[in-house]
VOPAGU-2260 file (C-alpha; in pm, 1 decimal, decimal comma):
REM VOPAGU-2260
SITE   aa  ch    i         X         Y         Z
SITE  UNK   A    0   22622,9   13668,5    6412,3
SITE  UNK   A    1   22927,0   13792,5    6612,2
SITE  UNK   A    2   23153,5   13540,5    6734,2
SITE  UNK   A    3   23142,8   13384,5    7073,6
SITE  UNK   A    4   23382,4   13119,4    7261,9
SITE  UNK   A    5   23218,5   12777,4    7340,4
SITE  UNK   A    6   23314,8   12534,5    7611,0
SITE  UNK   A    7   23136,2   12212,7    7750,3
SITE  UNK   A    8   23081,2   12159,0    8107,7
SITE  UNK   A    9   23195,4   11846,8    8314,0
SITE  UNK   A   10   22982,3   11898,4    8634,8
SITE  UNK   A   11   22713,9   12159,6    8747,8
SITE  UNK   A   12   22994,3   12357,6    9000,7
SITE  UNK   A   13   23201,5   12370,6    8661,4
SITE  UNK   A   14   22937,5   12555,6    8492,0
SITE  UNK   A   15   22859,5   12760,7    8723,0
SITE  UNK   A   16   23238,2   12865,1    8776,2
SITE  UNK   A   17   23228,9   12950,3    8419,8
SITE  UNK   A   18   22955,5   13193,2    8406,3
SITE  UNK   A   19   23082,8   13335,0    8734,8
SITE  UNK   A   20   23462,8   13400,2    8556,4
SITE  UNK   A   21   23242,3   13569,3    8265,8
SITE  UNK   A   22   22936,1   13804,4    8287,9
SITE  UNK   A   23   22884,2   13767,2    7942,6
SITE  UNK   A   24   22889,3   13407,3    7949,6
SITE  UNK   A   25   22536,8   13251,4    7879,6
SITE  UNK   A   26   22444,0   12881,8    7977,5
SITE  UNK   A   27   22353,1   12659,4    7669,7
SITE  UNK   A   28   22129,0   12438,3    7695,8
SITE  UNK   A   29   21884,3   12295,5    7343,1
SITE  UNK   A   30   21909,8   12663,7    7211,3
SITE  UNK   A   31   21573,5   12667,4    7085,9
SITE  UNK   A   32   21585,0   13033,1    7201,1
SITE  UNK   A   33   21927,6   13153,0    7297,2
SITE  UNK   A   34   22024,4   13095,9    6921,9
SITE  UNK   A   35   21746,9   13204,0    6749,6
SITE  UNK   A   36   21821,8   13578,7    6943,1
SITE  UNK   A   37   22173,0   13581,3    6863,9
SITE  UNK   A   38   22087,3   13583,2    6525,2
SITE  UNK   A   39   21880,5   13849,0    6569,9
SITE  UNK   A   40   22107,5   14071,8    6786,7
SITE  UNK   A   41   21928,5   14017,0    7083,6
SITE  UNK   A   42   22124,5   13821,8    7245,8
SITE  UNK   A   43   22499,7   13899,9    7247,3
SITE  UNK   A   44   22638,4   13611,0    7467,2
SITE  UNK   A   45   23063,1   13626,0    7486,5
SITE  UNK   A   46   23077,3   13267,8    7517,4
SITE  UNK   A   47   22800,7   12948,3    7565,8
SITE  UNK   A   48   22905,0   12725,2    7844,9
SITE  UNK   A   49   22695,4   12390,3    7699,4
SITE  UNK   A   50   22506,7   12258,3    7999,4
SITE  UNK   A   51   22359,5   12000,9    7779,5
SITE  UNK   A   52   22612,1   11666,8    7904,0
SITE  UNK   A   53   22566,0   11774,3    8231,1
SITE  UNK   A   54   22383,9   11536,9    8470,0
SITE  UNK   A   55   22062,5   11678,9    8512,6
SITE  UNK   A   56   21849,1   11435,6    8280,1
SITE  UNK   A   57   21618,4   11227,2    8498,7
SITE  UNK   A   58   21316,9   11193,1    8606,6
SITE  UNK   A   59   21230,9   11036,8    8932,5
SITE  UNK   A   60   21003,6   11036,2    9245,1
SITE  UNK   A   61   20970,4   11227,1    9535,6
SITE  UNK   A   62   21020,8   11109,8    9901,1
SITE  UNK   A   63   20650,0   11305,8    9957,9
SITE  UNK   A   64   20523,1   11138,1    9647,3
SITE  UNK   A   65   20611,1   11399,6    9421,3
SITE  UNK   A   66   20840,5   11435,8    9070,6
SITE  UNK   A   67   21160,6   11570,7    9027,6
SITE  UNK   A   68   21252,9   11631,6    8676,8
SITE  UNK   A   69   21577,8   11707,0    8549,8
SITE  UNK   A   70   21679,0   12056,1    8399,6
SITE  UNK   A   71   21832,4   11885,2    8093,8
SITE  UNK   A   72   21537,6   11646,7    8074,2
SITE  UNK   A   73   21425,6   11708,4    7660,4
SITE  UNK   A   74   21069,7   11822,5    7632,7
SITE  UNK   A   75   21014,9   11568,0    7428,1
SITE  UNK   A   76   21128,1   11311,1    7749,0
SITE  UNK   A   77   20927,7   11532,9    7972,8
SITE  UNK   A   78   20587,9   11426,4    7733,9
SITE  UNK   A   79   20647,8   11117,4    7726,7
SITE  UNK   A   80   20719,3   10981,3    8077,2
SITE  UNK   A   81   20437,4   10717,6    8214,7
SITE  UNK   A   82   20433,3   10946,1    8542,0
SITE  UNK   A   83   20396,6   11249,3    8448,7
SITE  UNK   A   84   20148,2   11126,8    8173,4
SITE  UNK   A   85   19932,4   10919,2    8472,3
SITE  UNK   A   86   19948,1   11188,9    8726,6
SITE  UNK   A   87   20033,1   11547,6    8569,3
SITE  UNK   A   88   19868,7   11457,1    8215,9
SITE  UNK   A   89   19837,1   11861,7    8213,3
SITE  UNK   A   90   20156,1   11903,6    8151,9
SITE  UNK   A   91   20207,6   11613,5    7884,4
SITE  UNK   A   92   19925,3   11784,9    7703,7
SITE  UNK   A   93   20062,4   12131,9    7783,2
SITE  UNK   A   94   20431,6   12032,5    7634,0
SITE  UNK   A   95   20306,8   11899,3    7272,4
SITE  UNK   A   96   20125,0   12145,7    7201,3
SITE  UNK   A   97   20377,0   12340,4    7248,8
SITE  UNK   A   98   20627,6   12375,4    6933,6
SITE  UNK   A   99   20716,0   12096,1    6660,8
SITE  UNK   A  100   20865,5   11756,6    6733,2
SITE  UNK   A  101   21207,9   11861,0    6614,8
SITE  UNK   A  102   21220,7   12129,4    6863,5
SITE  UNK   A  103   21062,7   11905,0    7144,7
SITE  UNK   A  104   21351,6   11632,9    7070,1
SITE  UNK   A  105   21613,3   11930,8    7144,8
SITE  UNK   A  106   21451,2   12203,0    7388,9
SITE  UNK   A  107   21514,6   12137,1    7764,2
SITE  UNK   A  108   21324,0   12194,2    8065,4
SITE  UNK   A  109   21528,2   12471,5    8210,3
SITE  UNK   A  110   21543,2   12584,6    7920,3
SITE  UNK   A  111   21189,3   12635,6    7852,2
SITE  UNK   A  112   21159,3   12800,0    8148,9
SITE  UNK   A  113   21383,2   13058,7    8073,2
SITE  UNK   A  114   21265,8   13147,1    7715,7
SITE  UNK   A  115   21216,7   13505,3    7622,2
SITE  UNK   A  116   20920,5   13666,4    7491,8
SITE  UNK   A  117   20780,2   13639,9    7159,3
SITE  UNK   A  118   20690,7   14010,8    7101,6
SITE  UNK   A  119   20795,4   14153,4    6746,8
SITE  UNK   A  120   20917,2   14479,3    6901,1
SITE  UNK   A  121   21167,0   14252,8    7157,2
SITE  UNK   A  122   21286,0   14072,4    6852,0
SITE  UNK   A  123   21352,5   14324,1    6625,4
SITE  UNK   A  124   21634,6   14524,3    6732,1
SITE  UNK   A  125   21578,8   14794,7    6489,6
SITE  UNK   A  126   21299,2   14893,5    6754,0
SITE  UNK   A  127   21288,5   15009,4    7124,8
SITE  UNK   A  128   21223,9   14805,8    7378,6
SITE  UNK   A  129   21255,9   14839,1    7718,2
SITE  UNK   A  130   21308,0   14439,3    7815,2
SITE  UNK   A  131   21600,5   14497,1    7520,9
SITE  UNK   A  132   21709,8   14873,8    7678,7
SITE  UNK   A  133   21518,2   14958,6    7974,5
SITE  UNK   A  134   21372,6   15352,6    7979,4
SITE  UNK   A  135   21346,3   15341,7    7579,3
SITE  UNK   A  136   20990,4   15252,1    7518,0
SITE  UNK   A  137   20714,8   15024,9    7487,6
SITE  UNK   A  138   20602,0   15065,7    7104,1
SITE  UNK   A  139   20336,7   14764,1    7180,6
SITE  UNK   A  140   20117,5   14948,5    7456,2
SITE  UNK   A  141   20002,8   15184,6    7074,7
SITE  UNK   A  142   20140,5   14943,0    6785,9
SITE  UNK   A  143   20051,6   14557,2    6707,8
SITE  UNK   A  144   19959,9   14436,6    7057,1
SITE  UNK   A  145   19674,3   14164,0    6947,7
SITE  UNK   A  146   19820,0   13854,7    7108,8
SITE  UNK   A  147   19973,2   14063,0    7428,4
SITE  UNK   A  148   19891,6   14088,7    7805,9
SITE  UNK   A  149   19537,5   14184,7    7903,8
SITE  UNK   A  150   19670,4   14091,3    8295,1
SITE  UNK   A  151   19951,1   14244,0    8520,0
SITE  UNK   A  152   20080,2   14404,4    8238,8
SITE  UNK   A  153   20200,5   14771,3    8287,3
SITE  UNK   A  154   20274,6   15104,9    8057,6
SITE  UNK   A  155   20622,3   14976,4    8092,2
SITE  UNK   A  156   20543,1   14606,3    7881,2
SITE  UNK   A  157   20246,8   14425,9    7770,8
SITE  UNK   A  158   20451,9   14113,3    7624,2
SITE  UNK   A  159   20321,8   13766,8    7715,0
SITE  UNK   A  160   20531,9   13449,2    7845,4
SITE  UNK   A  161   20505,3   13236,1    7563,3
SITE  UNK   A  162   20583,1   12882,9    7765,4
SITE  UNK   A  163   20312,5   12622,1    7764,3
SITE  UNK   A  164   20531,9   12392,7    7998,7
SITE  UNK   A  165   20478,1   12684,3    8271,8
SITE  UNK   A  166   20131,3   12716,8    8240,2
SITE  UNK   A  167   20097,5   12349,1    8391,3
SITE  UNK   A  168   20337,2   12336,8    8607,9
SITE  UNK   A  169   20216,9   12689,6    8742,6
SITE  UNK   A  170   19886,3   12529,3    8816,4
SITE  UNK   A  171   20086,4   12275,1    9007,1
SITE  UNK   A  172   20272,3   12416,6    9220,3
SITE  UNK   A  173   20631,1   12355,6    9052,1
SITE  UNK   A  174   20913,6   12466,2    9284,4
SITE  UNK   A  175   21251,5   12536,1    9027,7
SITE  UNK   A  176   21587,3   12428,8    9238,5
SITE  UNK   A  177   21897,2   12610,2    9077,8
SITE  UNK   A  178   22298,6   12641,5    9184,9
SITE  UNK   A  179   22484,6   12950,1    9243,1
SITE  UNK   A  180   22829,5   13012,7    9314,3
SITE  UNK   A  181   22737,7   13038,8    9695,7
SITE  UNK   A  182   22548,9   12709,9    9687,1
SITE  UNK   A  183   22203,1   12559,9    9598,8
SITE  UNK   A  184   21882,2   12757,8    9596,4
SITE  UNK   A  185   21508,6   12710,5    9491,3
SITE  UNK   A  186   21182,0   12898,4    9405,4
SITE  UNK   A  187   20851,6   12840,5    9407,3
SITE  UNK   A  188   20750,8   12839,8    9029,4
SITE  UNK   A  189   20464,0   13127,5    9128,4
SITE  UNK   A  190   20751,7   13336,4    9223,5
SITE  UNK   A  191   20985,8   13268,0    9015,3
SITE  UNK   A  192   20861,8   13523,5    8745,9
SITE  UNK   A  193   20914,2   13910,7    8871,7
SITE  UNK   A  194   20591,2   14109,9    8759,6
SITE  UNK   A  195   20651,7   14359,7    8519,4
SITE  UNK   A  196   20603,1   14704,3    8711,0
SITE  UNK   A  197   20867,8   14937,7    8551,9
SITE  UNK   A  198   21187,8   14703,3    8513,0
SITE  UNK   A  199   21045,9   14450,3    8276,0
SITE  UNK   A  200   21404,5   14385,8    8192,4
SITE  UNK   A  201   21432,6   14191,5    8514,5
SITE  UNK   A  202   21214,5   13870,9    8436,1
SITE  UNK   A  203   21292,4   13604,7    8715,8
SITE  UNK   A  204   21398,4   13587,8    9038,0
SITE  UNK   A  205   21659,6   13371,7    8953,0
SITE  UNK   A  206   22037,8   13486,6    9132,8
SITE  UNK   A  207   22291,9   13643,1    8870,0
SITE  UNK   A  208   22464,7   13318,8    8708,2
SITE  UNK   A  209   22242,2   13060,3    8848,7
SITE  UNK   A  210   22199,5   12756,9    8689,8
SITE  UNK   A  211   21861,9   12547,0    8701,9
SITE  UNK   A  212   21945,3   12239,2    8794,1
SITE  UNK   A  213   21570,7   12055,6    8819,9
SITE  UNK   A  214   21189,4   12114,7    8895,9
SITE  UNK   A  215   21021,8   11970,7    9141,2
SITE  UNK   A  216   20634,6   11909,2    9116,1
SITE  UNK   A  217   20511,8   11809,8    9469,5
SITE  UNK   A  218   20257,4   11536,6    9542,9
SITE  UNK   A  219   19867,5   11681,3    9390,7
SITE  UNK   A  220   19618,4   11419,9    9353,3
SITE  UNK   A  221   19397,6   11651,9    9188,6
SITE  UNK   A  222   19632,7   11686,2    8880,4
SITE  UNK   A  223   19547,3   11312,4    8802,9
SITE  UNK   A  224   19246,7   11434,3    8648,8
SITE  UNK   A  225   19384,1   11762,4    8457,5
SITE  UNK   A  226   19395,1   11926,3    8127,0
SITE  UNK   A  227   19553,1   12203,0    7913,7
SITE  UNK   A  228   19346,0   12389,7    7637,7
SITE  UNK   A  229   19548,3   12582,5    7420,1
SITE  UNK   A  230   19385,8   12831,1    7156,2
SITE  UNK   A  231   19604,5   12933,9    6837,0
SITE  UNK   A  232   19586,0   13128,3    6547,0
SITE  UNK   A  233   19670,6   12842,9    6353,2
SITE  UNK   A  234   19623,3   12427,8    6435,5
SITE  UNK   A  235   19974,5   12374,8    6356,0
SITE  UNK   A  236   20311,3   12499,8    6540,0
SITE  UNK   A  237   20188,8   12865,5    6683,0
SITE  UNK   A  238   20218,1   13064,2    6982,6
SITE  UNK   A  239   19902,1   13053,3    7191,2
SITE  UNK   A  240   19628,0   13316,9    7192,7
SITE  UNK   A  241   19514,7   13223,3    7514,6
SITE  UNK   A  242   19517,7   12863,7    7718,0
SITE  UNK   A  243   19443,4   12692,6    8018,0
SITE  UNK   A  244   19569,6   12436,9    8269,9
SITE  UNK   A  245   19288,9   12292,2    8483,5
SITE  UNK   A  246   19266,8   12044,5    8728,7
SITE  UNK   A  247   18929,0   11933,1    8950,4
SITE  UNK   A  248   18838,0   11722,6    9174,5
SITE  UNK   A  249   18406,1   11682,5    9217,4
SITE  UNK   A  250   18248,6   11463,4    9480,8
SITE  UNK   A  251   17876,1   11474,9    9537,0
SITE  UNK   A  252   17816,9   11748,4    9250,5
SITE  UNK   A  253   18069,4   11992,3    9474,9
SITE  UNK   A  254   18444,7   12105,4    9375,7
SITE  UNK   A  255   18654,6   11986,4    9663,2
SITE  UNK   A  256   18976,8   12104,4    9450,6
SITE  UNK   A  257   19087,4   12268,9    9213,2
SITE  UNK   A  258   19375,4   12458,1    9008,4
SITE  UNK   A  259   19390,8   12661,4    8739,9
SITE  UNK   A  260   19643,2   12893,5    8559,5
SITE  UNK   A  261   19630,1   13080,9    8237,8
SITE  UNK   A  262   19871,9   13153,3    7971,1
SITE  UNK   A  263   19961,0   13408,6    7707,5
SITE  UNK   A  264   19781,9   13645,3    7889,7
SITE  UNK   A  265   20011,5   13788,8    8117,3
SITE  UNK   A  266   20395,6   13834,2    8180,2
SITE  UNK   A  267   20451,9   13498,7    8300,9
SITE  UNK   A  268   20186,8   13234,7    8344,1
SITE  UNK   A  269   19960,7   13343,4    8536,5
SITE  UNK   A  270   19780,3   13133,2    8807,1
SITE  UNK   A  271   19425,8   13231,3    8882,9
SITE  UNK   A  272   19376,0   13213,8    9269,9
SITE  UNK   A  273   19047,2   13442,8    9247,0
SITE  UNK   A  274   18890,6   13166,8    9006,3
SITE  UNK   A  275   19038,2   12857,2    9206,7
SITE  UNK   A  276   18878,7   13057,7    9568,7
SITE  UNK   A  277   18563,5   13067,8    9343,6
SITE  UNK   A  278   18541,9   12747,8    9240,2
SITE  UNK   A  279   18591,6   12518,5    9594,7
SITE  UNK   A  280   18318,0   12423,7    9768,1
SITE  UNK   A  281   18066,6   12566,1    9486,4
SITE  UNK   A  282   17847,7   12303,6    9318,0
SITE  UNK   A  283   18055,5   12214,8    9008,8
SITE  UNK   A  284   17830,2   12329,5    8671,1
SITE  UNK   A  285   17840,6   12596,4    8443,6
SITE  UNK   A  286   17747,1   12914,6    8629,2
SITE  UNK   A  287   18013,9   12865,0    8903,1
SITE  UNK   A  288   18265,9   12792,1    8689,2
SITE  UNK   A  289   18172,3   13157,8    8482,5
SITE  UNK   A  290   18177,6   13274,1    8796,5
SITE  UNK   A  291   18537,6   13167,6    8881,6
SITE  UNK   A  292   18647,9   13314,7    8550,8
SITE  UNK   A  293   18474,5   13652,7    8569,3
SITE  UNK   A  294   18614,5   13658,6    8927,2
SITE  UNK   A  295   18999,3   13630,8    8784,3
SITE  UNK   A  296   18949,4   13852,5    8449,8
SITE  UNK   A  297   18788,6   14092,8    8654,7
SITE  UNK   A  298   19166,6   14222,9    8702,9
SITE  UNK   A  299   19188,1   14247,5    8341,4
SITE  UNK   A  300   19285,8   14545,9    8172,6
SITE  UNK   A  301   19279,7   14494,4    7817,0
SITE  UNK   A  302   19436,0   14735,5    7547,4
SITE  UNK   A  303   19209,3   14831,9    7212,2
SITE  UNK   A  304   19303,9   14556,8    6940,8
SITE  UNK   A  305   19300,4   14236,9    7205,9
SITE  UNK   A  306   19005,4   14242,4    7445,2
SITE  UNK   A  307   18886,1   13944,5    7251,4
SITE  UNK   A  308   19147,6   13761,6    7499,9
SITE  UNK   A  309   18891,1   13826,9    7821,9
SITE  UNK   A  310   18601,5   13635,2    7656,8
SITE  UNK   A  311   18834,3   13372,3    7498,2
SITE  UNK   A  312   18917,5   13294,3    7835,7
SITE  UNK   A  313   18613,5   13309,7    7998,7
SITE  UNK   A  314   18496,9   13068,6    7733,8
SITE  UNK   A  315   18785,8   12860,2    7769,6
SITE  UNK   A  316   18800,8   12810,9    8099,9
SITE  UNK   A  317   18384,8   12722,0    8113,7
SITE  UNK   A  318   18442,0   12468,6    7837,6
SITE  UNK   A  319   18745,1   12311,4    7993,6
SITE  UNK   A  320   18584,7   12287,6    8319,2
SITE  UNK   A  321   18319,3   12123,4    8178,8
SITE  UNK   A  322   18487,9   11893,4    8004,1
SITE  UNK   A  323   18640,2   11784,8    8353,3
SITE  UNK   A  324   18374,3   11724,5    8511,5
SITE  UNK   A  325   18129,9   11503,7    8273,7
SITE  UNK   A  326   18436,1   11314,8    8235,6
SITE  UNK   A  327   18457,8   11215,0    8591,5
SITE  UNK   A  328   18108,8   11155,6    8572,9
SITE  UNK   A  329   18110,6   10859,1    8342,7
């Protein structure tokens, strides 16, 4: 590892003076990720500013009846919370089964957000990549490519977004809030990720030395009755194959709502409007909600060794739709 300076911040307008004063700079927040790259090489941060102390660790209401949650809120926190368990139990599902409890206690929200792809070409600098060094390859779109993006993926990169956390709060509507050197900002979460296209090297929207400073989830009944299905190669810590965050509301044997996002199957999580347009107003059994999935994998554009993924998820999404609705029915 090369060496790097370190220094703590005392208030978010601190931070983000640091970072400004140095390009090179990187914020520090758990460094679940950032870490794990600079011992790889891929990551080559001058100096961490820690953002860690900073007070951005709550968890709190809305005045619309919403959540705001704290960038430096611990995944592990984030799980656990009564409210987002009663009314975004999605996303308590999505974040443990997402990495180990040791990882959970340390990883942070903005953080998780921010996490790069898991692709072995990316993390092996012995290899080209063009989210490492843009115009020198994709090695994936004809190499090992099993677990990578059958949607919005381009000749440029067919990584996948390896967050679970996103995939729920994707399906919810999640607007990230952030602080530049010219003042606050904020995103809507379904913007927030750029699509690939050829500069997969850009990956958010987020300004040059921004710091996320929360997440907002607005007020969503229908995520009171929600759930996230994640498929892995293995039961224990792993990457997802493919997964879903669903939410549905039924009345009279008809959906009157519903969400629904997808993950490791695209870029970024990956929220299926088509499906969701599909699904409301349809009577809620088995053949609309096939429907709704062949309506949002229609897009799909699968490469030779992992068109599996479009009839995972076509499964997936039928069983966990199902699942929803016989267990509003009792």
């Amino acid at each position: 590892m090369r060496e790097f300076g370190y220094q703590r911040a005392d208030d978010v307008s601190g931070a983000v003076a640091l970072l400004a004063a140095d390009p090179d700079a990187r914020f520090l927040g758990g460094g679940t990720n950032l870490v794990d790259l600079m011992k790889t090489g891929v990551e080559r941060p001058a100096r961490l500013v820690d953002v860690r102390d900073l007070p951005l660790d709550g968890i709190g209401p809305t005045a619309d009846g919403g959540l705001r949650i704290g960038a430096t809120v611990t995944n592990s926190d984030l799980a656990a919370h009564p409210e987002v368990r009663r009314r975004y139990p999605a996303l308590t599902q999505a974040v443990l089964a997402g990495a180990s409890g040791q990882l959970r206690n340390m990883a942070t929200v903005g953080g998780n957000l921010l996490q790069r792809t898991r692709c072995g070409y990316f993390t092996d600098v012995s290899k080209p990549c063009n989210k490492r060094v843009p115009g020198s390859g994709c090695p994936a779109v004809t190499g090992e490519h099993h677990n990578h993006a059958v949607l919005g993926a381009s000749d440029h990169c067919v990584a996948v977004h390896p967050s679970d956390m996103g995939v729920a709060l994707t399906a919810f509507d999640a607007v990230v809030s952030y602080e530049t050197p010219d003042g606050p900002g904020e995103s809507p979460l379904a913007d927030f990720y750029l699509p690939v296209g050829d500069t997969p090297h850009r990956e958010t929207a987020l300004p040059p030395g921004a710091l996320i400073t929360g997440v907002t989830l607005p007020a969503a009944p229908v995520a009171a009755r929600s759930r996230y299905r994640k498929v892995r190669e293995r039961a224990s810590y792993a990457f997802a194959i493919g997964s879903v965050a669903a939410a549905l509301d039924v009345e009279d044997g008809v959906v009157r709502d519903a969400r629904l996002s997808f993950g490791a199957v695209a870029s970024r999580p990956w929220r299926a409007r088509a499906a969701e347009a599909v699904l409301i107003g349809a009577p809620a059994d088995g053949a609309t909600y096939a429907a709704a999935a062949d309506a949002e994998l229609a897009a799909a554009r699968p490469l030779p060794d992992n068109g599996y993924k479009v009839t995972l998820m076509r499964n997936l999404v039928v069983a966990v739709l199902t699942e929803l609705t016989e267990e509003a029915a009792r």
